[in-house]
ChimeraX commands (.cxc) that place a marker at each C-alpha (Angstrom):
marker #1 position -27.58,-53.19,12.93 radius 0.5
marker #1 position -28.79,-51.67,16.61 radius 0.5
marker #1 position -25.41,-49.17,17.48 radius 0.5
marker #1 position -25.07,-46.62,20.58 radius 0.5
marker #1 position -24.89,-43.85,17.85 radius 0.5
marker #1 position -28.48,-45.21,16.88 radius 0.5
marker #1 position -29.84,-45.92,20.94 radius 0.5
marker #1 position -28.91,-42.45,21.51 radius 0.5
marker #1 position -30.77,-40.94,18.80 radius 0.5
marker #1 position -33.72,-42.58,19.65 radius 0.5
marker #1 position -33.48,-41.59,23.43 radius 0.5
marker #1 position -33.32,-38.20,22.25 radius 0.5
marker #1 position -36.39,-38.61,20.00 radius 0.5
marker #1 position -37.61,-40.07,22.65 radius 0.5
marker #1 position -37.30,-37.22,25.09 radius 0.5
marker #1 position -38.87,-34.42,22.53 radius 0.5
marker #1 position -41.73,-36.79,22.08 radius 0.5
marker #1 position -42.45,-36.70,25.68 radius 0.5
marker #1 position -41.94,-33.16,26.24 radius 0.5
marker #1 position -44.13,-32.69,23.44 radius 0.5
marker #1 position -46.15,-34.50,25.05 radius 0.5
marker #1 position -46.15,-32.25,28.65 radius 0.5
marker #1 position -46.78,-29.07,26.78 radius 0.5
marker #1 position -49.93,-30.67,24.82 radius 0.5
marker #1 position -50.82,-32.04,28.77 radius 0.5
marker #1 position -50.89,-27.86,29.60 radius 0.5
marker #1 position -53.66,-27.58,26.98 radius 0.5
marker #1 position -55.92,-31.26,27.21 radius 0.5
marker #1 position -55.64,-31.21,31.16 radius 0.5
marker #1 position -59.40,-29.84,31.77 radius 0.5
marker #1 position -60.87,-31.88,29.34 radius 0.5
marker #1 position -58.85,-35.39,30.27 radius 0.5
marker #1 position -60.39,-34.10,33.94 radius 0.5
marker #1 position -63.63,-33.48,32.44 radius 0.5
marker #1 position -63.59,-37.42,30.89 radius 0.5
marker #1 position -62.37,-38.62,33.92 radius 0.5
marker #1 position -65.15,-37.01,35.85 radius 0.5
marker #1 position -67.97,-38.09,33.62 radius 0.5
marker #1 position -66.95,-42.29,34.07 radius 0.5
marker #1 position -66.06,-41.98,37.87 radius 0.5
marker #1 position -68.78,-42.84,40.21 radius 0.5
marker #1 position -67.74,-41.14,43.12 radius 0.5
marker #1 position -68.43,-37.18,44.23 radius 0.5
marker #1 position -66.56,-34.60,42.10 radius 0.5
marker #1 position -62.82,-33.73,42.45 radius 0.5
marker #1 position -62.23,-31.63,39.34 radius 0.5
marker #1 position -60.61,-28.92,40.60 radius 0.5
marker #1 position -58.47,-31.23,42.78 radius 0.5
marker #1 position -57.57,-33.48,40.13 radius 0.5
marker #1 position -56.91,-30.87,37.92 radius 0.5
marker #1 position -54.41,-28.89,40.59 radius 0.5
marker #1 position -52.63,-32.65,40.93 radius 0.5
marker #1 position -51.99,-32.83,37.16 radius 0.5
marker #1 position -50.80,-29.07,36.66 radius 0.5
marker #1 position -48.34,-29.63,39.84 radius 0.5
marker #1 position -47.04,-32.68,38.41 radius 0.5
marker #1 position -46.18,-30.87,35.19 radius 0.5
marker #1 position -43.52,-28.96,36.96 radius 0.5
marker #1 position -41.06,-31.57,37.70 radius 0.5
marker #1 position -42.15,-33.09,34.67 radius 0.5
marker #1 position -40.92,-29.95,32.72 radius 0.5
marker #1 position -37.79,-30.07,34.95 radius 0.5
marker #1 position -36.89,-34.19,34.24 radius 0.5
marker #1 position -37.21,-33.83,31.10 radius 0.5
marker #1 position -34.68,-30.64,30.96 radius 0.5
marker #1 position -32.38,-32.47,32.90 radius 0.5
marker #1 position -32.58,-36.11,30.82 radius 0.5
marker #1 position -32.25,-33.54,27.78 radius 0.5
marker #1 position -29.18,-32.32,29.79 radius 0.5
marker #1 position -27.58,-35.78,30.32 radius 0.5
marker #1 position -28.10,-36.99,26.87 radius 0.5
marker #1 position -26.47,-33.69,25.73 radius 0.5
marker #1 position -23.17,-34.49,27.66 radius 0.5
marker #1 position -23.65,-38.24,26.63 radius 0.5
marker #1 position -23.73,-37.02,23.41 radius 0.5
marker #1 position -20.14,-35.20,23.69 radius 0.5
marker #1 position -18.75,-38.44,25.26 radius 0.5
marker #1 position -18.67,-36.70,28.80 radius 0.5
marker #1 position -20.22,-39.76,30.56 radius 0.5
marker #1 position -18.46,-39.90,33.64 radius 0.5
marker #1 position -18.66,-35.74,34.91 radius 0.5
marker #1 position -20.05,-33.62,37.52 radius 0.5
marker #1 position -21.98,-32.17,35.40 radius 0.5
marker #1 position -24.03,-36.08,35.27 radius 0.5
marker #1 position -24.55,-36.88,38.61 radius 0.5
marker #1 position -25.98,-33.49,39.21 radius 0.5
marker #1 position -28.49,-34.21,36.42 radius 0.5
marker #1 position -29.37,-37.69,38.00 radius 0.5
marker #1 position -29.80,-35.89,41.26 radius 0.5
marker #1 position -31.79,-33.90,40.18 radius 0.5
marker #1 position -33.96,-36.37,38.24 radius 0.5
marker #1 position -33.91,-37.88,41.97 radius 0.5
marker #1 position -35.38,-34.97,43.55 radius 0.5
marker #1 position -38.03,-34.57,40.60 radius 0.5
marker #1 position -39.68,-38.11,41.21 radius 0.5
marker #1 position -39.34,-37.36,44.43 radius 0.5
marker #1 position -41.97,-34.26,44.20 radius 0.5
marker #1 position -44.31,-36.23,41.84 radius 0.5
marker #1 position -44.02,-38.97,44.81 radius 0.5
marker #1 position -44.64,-36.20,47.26 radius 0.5
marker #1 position -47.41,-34.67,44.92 radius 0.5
marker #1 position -49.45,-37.92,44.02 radius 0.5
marker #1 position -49.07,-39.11,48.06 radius 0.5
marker #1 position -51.41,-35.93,48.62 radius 0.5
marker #1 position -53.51,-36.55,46.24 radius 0.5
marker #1 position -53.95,-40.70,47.73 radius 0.5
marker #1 position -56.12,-38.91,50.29 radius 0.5
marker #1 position -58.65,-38.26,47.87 radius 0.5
marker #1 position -57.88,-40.87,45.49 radius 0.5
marker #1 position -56.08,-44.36,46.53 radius 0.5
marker #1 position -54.89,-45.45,43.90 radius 0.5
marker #1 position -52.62,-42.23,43.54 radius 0.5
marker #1 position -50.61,-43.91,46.18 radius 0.5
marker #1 position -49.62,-46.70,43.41 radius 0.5
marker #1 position -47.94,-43.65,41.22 radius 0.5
marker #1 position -46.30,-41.91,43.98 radius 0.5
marker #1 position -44.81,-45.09,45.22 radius 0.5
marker #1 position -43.65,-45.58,41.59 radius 0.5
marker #1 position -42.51,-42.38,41.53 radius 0.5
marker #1 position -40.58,-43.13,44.47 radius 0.5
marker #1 position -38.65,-46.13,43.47 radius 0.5
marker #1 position -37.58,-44.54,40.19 radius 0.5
marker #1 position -35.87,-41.54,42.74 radius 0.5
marker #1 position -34.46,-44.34,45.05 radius 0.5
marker #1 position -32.99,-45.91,41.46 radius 0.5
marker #1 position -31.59,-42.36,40.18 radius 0.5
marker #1 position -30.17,-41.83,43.79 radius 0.5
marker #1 position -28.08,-45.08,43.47 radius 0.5
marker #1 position -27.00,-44.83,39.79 radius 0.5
marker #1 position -26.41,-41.10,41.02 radius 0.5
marker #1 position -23.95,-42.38,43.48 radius 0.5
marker #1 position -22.09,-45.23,41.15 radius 0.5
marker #1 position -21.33,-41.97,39.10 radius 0.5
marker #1 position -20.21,-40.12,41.59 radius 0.5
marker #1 position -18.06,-43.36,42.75 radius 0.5
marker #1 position -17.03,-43.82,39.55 radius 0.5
marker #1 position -15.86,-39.79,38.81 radius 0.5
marker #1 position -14.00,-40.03,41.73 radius 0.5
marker #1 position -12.12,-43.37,40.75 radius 0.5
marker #1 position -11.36,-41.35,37.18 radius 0.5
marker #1 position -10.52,-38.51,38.77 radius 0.5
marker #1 position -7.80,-40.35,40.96 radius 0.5
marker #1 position -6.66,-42.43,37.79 radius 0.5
marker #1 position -6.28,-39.28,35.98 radius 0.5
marker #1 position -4.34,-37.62,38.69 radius 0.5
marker #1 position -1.83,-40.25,38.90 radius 0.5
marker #1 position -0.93,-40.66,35.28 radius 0.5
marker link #1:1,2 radius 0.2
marker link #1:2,3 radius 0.2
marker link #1:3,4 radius 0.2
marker link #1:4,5 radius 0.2
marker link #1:5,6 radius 0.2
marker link #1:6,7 radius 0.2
marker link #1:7,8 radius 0.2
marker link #1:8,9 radius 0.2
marker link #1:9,10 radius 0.2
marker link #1:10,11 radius 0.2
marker link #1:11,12 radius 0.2
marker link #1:12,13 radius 0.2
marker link #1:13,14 radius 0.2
marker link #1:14,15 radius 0.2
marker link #1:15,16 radius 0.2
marker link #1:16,17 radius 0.2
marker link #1:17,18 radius 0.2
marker link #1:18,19 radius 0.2
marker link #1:19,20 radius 0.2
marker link #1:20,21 radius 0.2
marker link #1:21,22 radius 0.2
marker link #1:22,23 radius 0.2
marker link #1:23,24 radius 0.2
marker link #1:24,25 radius 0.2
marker link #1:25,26 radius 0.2
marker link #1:26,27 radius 0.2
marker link #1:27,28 radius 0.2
marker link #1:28,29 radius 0.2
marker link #1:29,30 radius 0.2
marker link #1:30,31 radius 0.2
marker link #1:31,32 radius 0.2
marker link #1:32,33 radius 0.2
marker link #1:33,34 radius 0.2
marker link #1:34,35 radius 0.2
marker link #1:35,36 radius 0.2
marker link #1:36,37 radius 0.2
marker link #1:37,38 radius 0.2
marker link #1:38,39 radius 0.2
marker link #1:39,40 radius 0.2
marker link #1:40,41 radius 0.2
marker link #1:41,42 radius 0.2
marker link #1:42,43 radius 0.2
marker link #1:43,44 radius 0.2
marker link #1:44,45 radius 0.2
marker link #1:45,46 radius 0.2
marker link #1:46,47 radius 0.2
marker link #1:47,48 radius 0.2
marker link #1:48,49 radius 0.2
marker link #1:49,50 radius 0.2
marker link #1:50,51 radius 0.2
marker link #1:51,52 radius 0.2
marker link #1:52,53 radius 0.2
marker link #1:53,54 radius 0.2
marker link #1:54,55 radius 0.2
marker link #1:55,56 radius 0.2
marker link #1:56,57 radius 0.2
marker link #1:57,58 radius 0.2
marker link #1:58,59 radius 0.2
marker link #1:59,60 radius 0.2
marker link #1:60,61 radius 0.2
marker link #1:61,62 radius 0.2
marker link #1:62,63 radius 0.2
marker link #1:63,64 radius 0.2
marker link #1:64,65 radius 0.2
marker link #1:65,66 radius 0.2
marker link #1:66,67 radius 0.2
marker link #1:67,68 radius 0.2
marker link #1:68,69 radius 0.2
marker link #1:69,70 radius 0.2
marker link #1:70,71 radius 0.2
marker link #1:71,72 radius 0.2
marker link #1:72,73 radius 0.2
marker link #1:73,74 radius 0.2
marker link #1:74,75 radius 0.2
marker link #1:75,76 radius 0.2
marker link #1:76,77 radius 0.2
marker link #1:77,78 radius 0.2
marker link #1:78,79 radius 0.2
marker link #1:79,80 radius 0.2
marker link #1:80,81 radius 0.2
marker link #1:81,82 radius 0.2
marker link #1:82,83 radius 0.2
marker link #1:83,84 radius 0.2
marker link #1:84,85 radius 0.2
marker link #1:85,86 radius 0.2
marker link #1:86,87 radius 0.2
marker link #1:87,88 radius 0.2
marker link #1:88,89 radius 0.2
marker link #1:89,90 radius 0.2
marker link #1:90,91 radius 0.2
marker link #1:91,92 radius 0.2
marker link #1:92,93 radius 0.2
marker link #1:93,94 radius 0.2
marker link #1:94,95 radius 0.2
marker link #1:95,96 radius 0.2
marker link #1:96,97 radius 0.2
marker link #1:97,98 radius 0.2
marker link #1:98,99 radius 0.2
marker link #1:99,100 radius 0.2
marker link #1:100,101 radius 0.2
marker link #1:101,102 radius 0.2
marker link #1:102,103 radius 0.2
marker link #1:103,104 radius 0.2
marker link #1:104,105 radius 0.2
marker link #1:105,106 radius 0.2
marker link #1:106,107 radius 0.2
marker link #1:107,108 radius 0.2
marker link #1:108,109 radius 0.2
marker link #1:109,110 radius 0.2
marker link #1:110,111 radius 0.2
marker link #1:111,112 radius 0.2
marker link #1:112,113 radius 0.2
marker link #1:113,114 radius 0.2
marker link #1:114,115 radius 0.2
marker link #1:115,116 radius 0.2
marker link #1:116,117 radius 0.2
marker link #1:117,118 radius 0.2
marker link #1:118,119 radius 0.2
marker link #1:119,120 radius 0.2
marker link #1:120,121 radius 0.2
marker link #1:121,122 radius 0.2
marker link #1:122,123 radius 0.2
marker link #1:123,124 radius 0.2
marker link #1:124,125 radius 0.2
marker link #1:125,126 radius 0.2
marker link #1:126,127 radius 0.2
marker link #1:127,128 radius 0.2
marker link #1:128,129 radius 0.2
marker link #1:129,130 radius 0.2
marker link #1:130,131 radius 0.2
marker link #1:131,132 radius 0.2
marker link #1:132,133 radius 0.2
marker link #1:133,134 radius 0.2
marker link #1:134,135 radius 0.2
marker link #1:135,136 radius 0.2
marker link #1:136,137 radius 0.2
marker link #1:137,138 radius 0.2
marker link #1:138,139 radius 0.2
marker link #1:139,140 radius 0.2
marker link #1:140,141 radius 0.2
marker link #1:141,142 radius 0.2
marker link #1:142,143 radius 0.2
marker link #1:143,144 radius 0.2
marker link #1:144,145 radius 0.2
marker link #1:145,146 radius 0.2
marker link #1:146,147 radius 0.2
view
């Protein structure tokens, strides 16, 4: 039988496989770059592709420390805090800078445009479960206050 106890767990797996993931990204960058180069057609961008994929590790990193962050306080049955919405903000601003990152990059390459828009709708989605948290803090917070 599928529980919470056993969603959450795997979310959590989940998380660590992906960060495991971004560090092993630090190391196989140069030679994804190198494979990448060696099928593509066009002139060489290996040094621009390559600067893309290391700047998009950064808010990678920083997602990932945040989800780790909400699942934490999930964890503790603190669903409805602060402490969440800032973490969904923050995811926010994170797919934001990949958005902002792979936009640049759509200069050189156009289908980067198709990730940073991507990238963009999942930070328009965090920004509005952000703010039904935040709505829904507040409404605790009042219900709280008047018991």
């Amino acid at each position: 039988m599928w529980t919470n106890s056993k969603s959450l767990k795997l979310t959590c797996a989940l998380v660590w496989v992906v960060f495991a993931l971004l560090i092993t990204a630090v190391f196989v960058i140069p030679q994804f770059v190198d494979w990448y180069e060696k099928i593509s057609p066009r002139e060489s961008i290996y040094w621009w592709f390559c600067g893309v994929l290391y700047a998009s590790l950064i808010p990678a990193f920083a997602a990932m420390l945040h989800l780790h962050g909400l699942l934490g306080n999930i964890r503790l049955g603190e669903v409805f805090v602060k402490g969440n919405a800032a973490h969904l903000r923050a995811l926010s601003y994170c797919c934001y800078a990949e958005c902002a990152i792979f936009f640049a990059f759509g200069f050189k390459r156009p289908m980067s445009f198709v990730v940073s828009f991507a990238a963009f709708f999942f930070g328009l989605i965090l920004r509005v479960l952000k703010n039904v948290f935040e709505k829904a803090i507040e409404l605790r917070e009042e219900n709280d206050a008047v018991i």
